[in-house]
TIKOLLUM-287026 format. One record per residue (C-alpha): residue number from 1; residue in one letter; x, y, z. Coordinates in Angstrom, 2 decimals. Example, Ala and Ser with C-alpha at 12.3 -4.5 7.8 and 13.67 -1.06 7.14 Angstrom:
<nodes>
+-----+--------+---------+---------+---------+
: num : residu :    east :   north :      up :
+-----+--------+---------+---------+---------+
:   1 :      A :   12.30 :   -4.50 :    7.80 :
:   2 :      S :   13.67 :   -1.06 :    7.14 :
+-----+--------+---------+---------+---------+
</nodes>
This chain:
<nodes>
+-----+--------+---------+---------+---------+
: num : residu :    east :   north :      up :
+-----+--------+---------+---------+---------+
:   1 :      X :   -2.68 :   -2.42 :   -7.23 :
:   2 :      X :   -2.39 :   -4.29 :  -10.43 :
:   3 :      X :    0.00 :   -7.07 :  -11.28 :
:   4 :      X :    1.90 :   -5.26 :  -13.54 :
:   5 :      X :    2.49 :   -2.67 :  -10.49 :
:   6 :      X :    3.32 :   -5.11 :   -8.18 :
:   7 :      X :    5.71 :   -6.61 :  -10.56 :
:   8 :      X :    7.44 :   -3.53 :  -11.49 :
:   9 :      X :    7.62 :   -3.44 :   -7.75 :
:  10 :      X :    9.25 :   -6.34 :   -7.32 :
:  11 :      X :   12.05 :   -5.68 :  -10.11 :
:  12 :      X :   12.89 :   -2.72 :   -8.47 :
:  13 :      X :   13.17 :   -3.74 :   -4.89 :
:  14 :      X :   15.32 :   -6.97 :   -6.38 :
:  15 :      X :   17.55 :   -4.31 :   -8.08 :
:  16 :      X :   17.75 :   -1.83 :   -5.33 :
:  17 :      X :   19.13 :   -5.23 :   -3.38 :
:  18 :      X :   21.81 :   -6.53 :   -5.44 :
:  19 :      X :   22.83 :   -2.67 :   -6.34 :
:  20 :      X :   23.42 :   -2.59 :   -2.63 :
:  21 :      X :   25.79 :   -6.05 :   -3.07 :
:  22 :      X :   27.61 :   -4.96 :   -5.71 :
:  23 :      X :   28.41 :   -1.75 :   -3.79 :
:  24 :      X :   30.91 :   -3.36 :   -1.51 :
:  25 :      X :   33.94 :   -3.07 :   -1.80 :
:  26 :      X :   34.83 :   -6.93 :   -1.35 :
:  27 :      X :   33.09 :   -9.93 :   -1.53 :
:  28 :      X :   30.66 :  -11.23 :    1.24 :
:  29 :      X :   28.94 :  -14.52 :    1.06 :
:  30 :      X :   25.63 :  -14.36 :    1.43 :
:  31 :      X :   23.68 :  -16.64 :    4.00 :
:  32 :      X :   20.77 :  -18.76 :    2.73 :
:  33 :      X :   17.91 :  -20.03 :    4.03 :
:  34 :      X :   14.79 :  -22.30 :    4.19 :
:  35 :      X :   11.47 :  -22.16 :    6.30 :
:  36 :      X :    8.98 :  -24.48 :    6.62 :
:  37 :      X :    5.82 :  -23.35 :    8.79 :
:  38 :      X :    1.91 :  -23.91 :    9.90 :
:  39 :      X :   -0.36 :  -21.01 :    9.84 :
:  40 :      X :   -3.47 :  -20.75 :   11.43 :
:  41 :      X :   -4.91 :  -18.13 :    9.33 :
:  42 :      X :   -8.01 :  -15.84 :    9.77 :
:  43 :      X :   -9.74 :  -15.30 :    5.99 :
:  44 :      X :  -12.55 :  -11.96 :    6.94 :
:  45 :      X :  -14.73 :  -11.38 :    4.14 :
:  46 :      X :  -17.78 :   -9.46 :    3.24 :
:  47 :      X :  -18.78 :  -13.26 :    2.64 :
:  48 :      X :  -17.83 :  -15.10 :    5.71 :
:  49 :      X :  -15.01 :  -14.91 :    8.35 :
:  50 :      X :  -12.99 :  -18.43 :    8.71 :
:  51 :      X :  -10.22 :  -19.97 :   10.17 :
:  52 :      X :   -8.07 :  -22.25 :    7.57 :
:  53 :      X :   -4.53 :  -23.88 :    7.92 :
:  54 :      X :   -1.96 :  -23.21 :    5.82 :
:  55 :      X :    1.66 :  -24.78 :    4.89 :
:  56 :      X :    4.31 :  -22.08 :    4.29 :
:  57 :      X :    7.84 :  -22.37 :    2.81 :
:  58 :      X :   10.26 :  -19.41 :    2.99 :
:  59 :      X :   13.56 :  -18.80 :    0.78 :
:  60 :      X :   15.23 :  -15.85 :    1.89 :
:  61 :      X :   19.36 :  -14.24 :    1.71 :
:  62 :      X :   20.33 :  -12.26 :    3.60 :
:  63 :      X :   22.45 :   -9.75 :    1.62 :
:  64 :      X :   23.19 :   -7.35 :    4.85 :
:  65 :      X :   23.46 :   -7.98 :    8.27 :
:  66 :      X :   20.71 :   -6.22 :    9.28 :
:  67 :      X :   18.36 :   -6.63 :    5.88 :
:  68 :      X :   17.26 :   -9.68 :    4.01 :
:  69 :      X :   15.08 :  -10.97 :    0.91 :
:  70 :      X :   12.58 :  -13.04 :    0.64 :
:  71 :      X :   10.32 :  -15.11 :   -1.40 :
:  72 :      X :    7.10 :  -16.63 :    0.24 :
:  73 :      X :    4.33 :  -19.84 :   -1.05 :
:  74 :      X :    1.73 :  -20.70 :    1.19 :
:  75 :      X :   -1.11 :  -23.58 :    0.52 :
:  76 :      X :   -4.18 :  -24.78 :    2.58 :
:  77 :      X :   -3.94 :  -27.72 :    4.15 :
:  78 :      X :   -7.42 :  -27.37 :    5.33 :
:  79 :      X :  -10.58 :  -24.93 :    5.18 :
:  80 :      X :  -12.02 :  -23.24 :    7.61 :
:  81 :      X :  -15.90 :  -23.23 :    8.13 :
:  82 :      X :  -17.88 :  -20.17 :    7.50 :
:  83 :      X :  -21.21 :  -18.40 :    7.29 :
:  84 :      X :  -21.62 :  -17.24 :    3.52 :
:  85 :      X :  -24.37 :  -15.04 :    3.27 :
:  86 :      X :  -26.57 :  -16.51 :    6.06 :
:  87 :      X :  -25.65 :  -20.17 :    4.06 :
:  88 :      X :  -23.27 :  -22.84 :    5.86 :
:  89 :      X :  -20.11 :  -23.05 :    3.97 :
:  90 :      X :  -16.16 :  -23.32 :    3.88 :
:  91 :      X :  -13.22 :  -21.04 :    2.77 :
:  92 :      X :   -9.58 :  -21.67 :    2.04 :
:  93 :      X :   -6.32 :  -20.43 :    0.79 :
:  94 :      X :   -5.67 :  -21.75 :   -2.95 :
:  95 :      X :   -2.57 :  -20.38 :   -2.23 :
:  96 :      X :   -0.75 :  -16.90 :   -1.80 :
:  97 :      X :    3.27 :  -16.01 :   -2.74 :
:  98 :      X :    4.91 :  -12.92 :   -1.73 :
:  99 :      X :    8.11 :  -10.96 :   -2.21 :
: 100 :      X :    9.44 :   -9.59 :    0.89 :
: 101 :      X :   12.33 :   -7.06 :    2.57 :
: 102 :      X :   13.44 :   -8.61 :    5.88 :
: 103 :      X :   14.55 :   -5.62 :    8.38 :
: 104 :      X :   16.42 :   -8.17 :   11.22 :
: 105 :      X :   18.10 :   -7.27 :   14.51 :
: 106 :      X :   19.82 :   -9.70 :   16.85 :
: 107 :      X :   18.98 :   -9.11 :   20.64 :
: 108 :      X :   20.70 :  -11.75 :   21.56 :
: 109 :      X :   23.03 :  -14.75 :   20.03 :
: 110 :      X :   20.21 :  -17.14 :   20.24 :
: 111 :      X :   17.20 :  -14.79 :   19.20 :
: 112 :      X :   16.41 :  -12.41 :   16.35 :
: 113 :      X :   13.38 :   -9.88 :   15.63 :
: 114 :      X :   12.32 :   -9.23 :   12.31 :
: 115 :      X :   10.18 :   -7.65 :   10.06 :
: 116 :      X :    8.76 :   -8.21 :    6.57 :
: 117 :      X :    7.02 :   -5.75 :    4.17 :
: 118 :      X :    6.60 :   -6.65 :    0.77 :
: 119 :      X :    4.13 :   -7.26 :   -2.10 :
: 120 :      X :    1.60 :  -10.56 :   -2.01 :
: 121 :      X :   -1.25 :  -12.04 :   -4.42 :
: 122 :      X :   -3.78 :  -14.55 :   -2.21 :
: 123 :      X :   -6.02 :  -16.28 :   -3.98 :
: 124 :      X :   -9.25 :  -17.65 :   -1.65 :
: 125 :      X :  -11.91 :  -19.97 :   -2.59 :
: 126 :      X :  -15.50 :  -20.60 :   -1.04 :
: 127 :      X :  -17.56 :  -23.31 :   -1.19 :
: 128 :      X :  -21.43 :  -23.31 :    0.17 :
: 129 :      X :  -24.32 :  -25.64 :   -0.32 :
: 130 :      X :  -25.44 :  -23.62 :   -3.30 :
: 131 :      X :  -22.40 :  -22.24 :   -5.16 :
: 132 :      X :  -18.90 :  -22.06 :   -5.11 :
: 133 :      X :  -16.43 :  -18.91 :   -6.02 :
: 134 :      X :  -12.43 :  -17.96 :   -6.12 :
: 135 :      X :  -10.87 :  -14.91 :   -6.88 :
: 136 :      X :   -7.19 :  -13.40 :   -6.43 :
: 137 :      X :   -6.48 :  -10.05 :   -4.98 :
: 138 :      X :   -2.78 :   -8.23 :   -4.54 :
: 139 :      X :   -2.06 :   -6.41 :   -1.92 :
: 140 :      X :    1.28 :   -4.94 :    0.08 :
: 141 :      X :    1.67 :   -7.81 :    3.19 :
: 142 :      X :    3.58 :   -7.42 :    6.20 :
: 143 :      X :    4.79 :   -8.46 :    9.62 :
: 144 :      X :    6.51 :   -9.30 :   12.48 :
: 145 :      X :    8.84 :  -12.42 :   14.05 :
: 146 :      X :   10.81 :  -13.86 :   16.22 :
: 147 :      X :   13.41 :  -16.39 :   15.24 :
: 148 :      X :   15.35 :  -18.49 :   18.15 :
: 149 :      X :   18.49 :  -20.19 :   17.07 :
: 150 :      X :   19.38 :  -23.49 :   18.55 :
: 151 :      X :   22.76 :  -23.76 :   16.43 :
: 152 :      X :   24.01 :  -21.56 :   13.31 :
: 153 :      X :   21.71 :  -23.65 :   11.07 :
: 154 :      X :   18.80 :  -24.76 :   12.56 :
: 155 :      X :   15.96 :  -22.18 :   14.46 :
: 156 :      X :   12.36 :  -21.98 :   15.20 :
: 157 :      X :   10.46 :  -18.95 :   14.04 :
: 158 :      X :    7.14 :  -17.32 :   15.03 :
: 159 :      X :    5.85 :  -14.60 :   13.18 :
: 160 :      X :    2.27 :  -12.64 :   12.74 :
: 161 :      X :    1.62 :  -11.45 :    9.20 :
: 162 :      X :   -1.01 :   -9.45 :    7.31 :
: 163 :      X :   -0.76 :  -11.70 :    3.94 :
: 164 :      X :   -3.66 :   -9.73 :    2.10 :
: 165 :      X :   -5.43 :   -6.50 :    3.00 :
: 166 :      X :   -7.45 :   -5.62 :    0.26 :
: 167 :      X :  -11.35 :   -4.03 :    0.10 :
: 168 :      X :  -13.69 :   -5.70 :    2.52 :
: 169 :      X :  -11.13 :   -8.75 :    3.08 :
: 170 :      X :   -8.77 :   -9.18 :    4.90 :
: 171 :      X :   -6.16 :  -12.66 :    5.76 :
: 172 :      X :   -4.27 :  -12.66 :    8.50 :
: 173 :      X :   -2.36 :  -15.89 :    9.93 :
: 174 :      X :    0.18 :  -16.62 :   13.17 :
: 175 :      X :    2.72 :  -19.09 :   12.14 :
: 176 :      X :    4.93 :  -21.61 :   13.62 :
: 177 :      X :    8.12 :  -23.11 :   11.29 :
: 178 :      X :   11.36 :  -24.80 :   11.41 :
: 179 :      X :   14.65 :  -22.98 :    9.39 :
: 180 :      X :   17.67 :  -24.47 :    8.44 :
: 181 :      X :   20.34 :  -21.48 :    7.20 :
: 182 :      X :   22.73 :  -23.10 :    4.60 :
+-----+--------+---------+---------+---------+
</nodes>
């Protein structure tokens, strides 16, 4: 998938979202929120296979009770060591942003299971003794979470996502992150 694709993507989803706001009948404010979470990502590669950190910040609305958007930027904030073609070497996450659709469900009034699907470019970069290299791939991304709410604004989330899936590589990450809903 191109970026054009995923763009046009995007736009669509976005409109599909706020056609479904401006559907109701009156008006409903919309909750917002911020995340701020460590991954410990797997990068798999035809190159190597490592295990880098990442910092993560969500935005996200939720424009439905059940159903939310959100927007996703992710950095390294270190590289994980990895066998590049029988040569030591390292790999990281330049950085990777996503647009997302947040299917939610409260099981409880302190915890909430979700869901994201959505589009997501990754760009990686390797570094070895001889050379170094970067590229960026697109890819759809998804996953699953678990949010527990201490109060109405503040929560701890968990989630497992599949941020890029494309070819021979594949990144993959757990995280762990603090939200405050505004």
């Amino acid at each position: 998938m191109n970026i054009p694709q995923i763009i046009a993507t995007s736009v669509s989803t976005l409109a599909a979202a706020f056609t479904c706001l401006s559907a109701q009948a009156q008006f409903i404010p919309t909750p917002s929120y911020l995340e701020l979470g460590l991954v410990n990502a797997t990068v798999d590669s035809a190159a190597g296979k490592a295990s880098p950190t990442a910092i993560r910040l969500v935005s996200g609305t939720d424009f439905h009770p059940y159903m939310g958007l959100e927007a996703l930027f992710a950095v390294s904030t270190s590289d994980g060591s990895a066998t590049i073609n029988n040569v030591g070497g390292r790999l990281k996450i330049n950085n990777n942003w996503g647009l997302y659709l947040k299917p939610k469900f409260d099981v409880s009034p302190q915890i909430e299971v979700f869901g994201r699907i959505g589009f997501a470019s990754t760009s990686l970069g390797g570094t070895g003794s001889l050379a170094s290299a970067s590229g960026t791939s697109q890819s759809g991304a998804y996953g699953l979470g678990l949010r527990f709410k201490f109060n109405k604004s503040l929560g701890i989330n968990m989630d497992y996502m599949t941020y890029l899936k494309s070819g021979n590589t594949e990144v993959k990450g757990a995280t762990i992150g603090l939200g405050y809903r505004f």
